[in-house]
N, C-alpha and C positions, 0 to 999 in steps of 0.2 A: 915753631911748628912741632907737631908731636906725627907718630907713628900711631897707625890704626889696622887694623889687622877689618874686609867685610866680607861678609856674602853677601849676593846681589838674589833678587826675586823676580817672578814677573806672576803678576795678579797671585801674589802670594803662594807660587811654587817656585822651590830652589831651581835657579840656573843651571845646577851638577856641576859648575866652575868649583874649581880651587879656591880656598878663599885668597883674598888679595888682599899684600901690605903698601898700602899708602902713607904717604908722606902731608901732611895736609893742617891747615890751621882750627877747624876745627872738624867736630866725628859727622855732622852737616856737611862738610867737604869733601869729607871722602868717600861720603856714602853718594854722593853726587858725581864726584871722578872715578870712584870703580865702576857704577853700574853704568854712567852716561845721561845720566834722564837725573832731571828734578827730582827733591824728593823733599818731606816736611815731616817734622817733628811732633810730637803731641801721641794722641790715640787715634786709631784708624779702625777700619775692618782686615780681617786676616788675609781677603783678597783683594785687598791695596796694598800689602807686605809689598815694600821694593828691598830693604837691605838692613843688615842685621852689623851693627859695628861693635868692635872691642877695641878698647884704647891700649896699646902693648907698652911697657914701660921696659928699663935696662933690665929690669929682674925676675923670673919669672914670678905672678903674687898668687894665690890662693883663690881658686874657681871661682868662689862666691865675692871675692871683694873685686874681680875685672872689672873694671866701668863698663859699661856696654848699652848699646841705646839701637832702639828700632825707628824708622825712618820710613816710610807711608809716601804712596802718589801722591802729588799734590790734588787740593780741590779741586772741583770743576767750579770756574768763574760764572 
């Protein structure tokens, strides 16, 4: 399990929440357990933004090398 540091969105404006550290298996899980609500991977529009994750390691690294990955509504079926 790794640590992830999210912000959460709803139709792609911030929640004004704090961001939240998750504990979780992958950055798909915790962008799922901070906000509550499904979320999927890939490219979306800016107003499916659900959550914005950064993966936090022991040390702090260098702005530009944070993993960090954005996470979209899911489809509609």
């Amino acid at each position: 399990m790794s640590n992830f540091r999210v912000r959460c969105f709803k139709d792609g404006i911030w929640d004004e929440r704090d961001l939240v550290e998750v504990t979780a298996d992958s950055p798909e899980q915790a962008a799922t357990l901070a906000c509550g609500e499904p979320v999927r991977g890939g490219v979306g529009a800016i107003h499916e933004l659900r959550a914005h994750v950064w993966q936090v390691s022991g040390e702090k690294p260098a702005k530009l090398t944070t993993p960090e990955f954005l996470f979209y509504a899911p489809s509609a079926k």
